[in-house]
N, C-alpha and C positions, 0 to 999 in steps of 0.2 A: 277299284272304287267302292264296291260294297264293301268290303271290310272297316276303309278306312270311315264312310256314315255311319256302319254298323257300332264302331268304334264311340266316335263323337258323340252320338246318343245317347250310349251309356255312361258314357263321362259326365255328360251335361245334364241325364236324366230327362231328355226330353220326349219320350212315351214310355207311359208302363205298361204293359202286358195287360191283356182285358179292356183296353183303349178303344172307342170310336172317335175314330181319325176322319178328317175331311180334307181333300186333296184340291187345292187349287188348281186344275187345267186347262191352260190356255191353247193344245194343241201342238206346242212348243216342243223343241228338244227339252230345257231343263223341264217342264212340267212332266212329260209324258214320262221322263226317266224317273222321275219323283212316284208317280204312279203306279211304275213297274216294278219299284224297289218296295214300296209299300204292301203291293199286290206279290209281291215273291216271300215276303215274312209273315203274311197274313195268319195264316196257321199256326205258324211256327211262337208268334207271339199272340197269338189268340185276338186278333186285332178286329173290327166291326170297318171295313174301309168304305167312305163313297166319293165320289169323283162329283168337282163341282166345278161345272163351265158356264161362261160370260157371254154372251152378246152385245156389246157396244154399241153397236148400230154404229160405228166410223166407218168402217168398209166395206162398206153397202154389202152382196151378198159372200165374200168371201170369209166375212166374220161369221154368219149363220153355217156356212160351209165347215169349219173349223169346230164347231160347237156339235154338228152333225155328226162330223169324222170322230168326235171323241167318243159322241154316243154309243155310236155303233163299235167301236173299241171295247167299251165296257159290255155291252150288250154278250162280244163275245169270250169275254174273258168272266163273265159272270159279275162283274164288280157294280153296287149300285150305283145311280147316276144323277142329277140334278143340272139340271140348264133352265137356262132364262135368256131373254132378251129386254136388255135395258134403255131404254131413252135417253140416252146421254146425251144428243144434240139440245132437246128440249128441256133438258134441267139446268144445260150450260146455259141456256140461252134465259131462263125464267130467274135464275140464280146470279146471271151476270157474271161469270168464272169460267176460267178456262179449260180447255176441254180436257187434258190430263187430273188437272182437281176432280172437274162434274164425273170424270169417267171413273176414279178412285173412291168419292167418295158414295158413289150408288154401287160401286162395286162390292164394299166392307158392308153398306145397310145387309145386303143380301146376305152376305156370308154369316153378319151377325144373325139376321134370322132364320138360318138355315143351323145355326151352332146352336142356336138356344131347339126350333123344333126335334133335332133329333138328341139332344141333349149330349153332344159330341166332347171330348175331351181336348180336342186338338183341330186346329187350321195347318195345314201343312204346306207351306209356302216351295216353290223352286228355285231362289233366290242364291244364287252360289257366288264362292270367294272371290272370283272379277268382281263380280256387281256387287261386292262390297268394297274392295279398292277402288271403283267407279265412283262409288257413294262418299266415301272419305277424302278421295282427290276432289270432287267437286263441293265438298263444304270448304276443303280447306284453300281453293281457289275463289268459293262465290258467297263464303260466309265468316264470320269472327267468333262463333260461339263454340267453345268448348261440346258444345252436345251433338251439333254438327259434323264434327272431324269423328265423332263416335261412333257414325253410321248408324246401320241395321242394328236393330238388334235381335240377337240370338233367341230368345223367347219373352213374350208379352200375353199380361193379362188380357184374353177379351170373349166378350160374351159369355156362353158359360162354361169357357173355359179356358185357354190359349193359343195365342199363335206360334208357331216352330219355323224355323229356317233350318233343317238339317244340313244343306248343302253348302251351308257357309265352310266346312273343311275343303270344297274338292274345286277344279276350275272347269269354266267352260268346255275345257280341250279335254276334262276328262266325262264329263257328262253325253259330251257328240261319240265318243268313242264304249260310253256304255251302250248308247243306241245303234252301234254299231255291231258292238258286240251281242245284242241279246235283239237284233232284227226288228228296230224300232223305227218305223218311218212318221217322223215328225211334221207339220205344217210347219211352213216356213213365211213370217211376214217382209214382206220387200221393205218395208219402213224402217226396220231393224240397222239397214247401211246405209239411211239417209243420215248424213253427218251435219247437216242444218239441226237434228236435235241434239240437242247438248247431252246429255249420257250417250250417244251414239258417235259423237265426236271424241269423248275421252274413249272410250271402248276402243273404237277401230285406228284413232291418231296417238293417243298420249301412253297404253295398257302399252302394248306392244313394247315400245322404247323402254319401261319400266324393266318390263319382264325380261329383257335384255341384259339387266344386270342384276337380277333375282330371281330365279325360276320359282321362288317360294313364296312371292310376293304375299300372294291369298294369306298366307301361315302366317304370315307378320303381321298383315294391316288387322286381319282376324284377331292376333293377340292382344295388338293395341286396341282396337275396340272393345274387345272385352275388359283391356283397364279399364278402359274411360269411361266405359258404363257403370262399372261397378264404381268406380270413385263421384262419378256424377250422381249416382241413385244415392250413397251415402252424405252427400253438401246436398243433394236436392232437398231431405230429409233437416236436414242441420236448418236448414235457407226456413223451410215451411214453419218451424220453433221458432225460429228468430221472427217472422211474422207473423205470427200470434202469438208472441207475447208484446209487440211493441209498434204494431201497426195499425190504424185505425181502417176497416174498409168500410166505407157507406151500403146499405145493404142495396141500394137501387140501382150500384156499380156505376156513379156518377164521381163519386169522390173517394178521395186515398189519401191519411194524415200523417205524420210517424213528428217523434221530435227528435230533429236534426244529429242534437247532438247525441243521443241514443243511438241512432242508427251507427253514427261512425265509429263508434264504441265495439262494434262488432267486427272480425275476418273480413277484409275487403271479396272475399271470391265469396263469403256469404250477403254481401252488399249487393253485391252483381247480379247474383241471384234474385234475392229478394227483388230488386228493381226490376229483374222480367219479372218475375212472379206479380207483378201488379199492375204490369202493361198487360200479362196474359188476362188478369180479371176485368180489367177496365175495358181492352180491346175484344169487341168477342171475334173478330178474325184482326192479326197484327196488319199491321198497314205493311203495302211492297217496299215502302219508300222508308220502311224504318229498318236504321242498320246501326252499328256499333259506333256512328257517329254521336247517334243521340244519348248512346250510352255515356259517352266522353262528355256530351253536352251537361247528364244529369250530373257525374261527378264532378267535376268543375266547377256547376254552379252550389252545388254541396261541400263543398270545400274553399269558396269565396270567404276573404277575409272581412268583406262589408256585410253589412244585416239581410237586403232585400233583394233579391234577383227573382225573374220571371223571365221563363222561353217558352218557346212555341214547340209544341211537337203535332204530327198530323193528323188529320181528322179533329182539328178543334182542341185538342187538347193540352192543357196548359200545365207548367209546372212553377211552381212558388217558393221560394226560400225566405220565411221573414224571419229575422229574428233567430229562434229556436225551434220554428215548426216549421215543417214543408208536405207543400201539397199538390195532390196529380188532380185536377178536374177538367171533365169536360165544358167547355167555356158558356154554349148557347144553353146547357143543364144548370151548369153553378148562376149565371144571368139574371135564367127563368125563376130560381126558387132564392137570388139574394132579394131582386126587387119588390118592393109592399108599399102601401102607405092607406092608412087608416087614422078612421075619426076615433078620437080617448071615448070612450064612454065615462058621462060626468054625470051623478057618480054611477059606480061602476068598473066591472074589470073589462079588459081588452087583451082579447089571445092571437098571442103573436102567431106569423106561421112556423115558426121551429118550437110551441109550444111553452116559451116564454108569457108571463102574465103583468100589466101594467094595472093595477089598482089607482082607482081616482075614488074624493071625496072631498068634500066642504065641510072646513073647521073653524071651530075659532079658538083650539088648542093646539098648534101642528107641532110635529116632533121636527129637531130644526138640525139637532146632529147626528144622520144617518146617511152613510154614502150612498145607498137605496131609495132613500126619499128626496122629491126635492119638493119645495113650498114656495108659493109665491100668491103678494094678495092678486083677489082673484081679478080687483079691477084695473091691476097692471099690465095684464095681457087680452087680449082679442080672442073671444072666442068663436068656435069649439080649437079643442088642443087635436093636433096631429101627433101621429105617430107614424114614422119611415122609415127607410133606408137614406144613405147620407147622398147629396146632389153635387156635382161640381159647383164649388164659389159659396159654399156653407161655412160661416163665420159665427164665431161665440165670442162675446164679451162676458165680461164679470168686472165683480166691484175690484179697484186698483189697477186692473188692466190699464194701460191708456191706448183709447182703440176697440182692436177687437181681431181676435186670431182665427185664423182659419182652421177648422175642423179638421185638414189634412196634417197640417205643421202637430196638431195636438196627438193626435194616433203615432205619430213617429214618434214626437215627444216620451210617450207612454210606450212605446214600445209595442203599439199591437200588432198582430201577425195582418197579412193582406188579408187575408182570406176572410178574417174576422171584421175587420172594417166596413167591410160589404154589407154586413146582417148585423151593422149594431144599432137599437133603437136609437134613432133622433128624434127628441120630441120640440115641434114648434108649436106657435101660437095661428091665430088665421090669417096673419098675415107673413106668414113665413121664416120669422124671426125667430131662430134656435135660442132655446131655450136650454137641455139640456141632453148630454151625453149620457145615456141612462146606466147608472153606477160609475160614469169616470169622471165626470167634469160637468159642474152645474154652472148655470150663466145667469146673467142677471137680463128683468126686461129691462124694456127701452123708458119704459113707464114707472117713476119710484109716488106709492099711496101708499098709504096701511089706513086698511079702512077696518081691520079690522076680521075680517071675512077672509079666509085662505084657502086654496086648492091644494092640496094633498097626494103628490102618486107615489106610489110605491112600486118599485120594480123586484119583480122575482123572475131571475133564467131559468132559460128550461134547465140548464146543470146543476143547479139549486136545491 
């Protein structure tokens, strides 16, 4: 087994000589061999090695027992040491997350700040080629994503510097047999053969049968993760171009734009992408309940041969196809900042809240041909003038209409996007009577005078 790490290392380039290495140890068989293999080239590659153990607080004192055993390991093998004891019950419980999350992610806080204090080159993980066919058979049983079936990966940027999996060449059965070999007595957790956890169920039920008809199993799944990493890192790359050139994100991560048909103009396996890339921004943790259904949900409704579709996806969040644009928002956020309604300042200007401006004034010269402006005398309507968002059962007449059309039939008419509809000035009179769609459609009042005396607004958008 040494030879064969020694090997992989150097192929992979994953420590240089003159390195300070940090050794994850859990007390474990693969930790403690990881340790020993570290601590036996120490010299030899001029390496800085220290040894970093966890306390979970899950099993009550035989976790601190373990964390003890390793100390005093290093104590006499001279190797430096770093232990801690973590609260992982009470971050699960303050965090509302499960105890493998709360125990993971105060597990990496530490390590990052133990990588940046000693300015370490390397996290040395114990992580070997079962527990990576573990990791691949269980994406590709409990997930649909390409990144999934890729597993572990062989090395990762972090803190300041990286993480290593050396042991992704060797298996478990050759790891127990190094500690065999070099008189390594391991802690041993009883939870390990509870097969009610799911990696412990493929480990001890599904690995076995596998390796029944591949002794080389690790060597294979190991290659293929290494495609699919590297082919993923190069489209994850492609995917992030394609979204910044042609996707709108809202900076408060409330809203997400692109126009339709742009988007499909691109490689569908960079579409796919993109589309997590903007659930990953929108969600700051993905919901449990979102799976490759929704994926199918977004492209369907993206490839609908009618104008307007709207789904639901969770946690509030909505998707939009109008037209030529389509949009991700969150629903009780997009709500909060479509709804307004405000008095005109006469005269005077009036500032929208997306920074849009409505100029009013009293003339008795009005400009009468500008889509921007609209005029009417002033003693045709009720004052003060409003300015809103649009209500259900809002209706515009105009001259030769007979009647008077609803303000929804006119946006379809006109082809506006949903999204847009929500936020576009309506201005009425004080008795409620729409007046006009500010730049699309001006109405006539109820009241025909020319006295003479005219009101005057001018609409400038904020895009303007």
């Amino acid at each position: 087994m040494d030879n064969t790490v020694r090997a992989f290392i150097k192929r992979y380039q994953l420590v240089n000589k003159h390195s300070t290495v940090l050794i994850a140890v859990s007390g474990g068989p693969d930790s403690m061999a990881l340790l020993h293999f570290f601590w036996s080239v120490r010299e030899e590659w001029n390496l800085r090695v220290i040894a970093v153990s966890v306390d979970h607080q899950l099993r009550g004192g035989e976790s601190l027992e373990d964390l003890e055993y390793v100390k005093e390991l290093c104590r006499g093998r001279n190797i430096e040491f770093i232990g801690t004891s973590l609260d992982v019950p009470a971050y699960k419980q303050e965090r509302q997350m499960g105890t493998q999350i709360a125990a993971r992610e105060l597990r990496y806080q530490f390590f990052a700040e133990q990588m940046r204090l000693y300015d370490a080159d390397c996290l040395a993980l114990g992580h070997h080629g079962d527990d990576q066919v573990e990791t691949v058979l269980m994406g590709l049983v409990h997930s649909a994503s390409v990144k999934s079936l890729a597993g572990m990966p062989l090395e990762r940027n972090f803190a300041s510097g990286k993480i290593i999996r050396p042991f992704l060449c060797v298996t478990k059965e050759s790891i127990e047999h190094y500690c065999r070999e070099h008189a390594i007595t391991p802690r041993r957790d009883p939870s390990n053969d509870d097969i009610t956890y799911t990696r412990n169920y493929y480990r001890n039920k599904v690995l076995p049968l596998l390796k029944n008809k591949n002794q080389n199993l690790h060597r294979t799944i190991q290659h293929l993760s290494r495609s699919l990493q590297e082919d993923e890192k190069f489209l994850g790359h492609e995917a992030e171009q394609m979204a910044e050139e042609m996707v709108i994100f809202d900076e408060q991560k409330i809203a997400v734009h692109f126009n339709t048909q742009t988007f499909l103009s691109y490689p569908q396996s960079l579409q796919r992408r993109v589309f997590h890339l903007i659930l990953n921004y929108l969600y700051s943790n993905l919901p449990e309940k979102m799976s490759y259904v929704h994926e199918e949900q977004f492209f369907k409704m993206l490839n609908a041969s009618h104008g307007n579709m709207r789904i639901d996806f969770p946690n509030r969040l909505k998707l939009e196809r109008s037209y030529q644009s389509t949009s991700f928002y969150f629903e009780n956020e997009q709500t909060q900042s479509f709804s307004y309604h405000m008095l005109v300042e006469l005269p005077g200007e009036t500032v929208l809240p997306d920074g849009g401006v409505m100029s009013a004034e009293m003339t008795g010269i009005p400009r009468m041909k500008d889509g921007m402006v609209y005029v009417c005398d002033k003693e045709a309507v009720a004052l003060p003038l409003h300015i809103r968002t649009r209500k259900p059962g809002d209706r515009l007449r105009w001259k030769g209409l007979n009647g008077s059309k609803k303000v929804k039939d006119i946006f379809i008419d006109a082809k506006i996007p949903l999204n847009e509809r929500d936020t576009w000035p309506v201005i009425t009179d004080n008795n409620d009577t729409v007046l006009w769609l500010a730049g699309l459609k001006k109405g006539t009042p109820l009241t025909q005078t020319d006295s003479g005396m005219y009101i005057q607004l001018s609409f400038k958008p904020s895009n303007a």
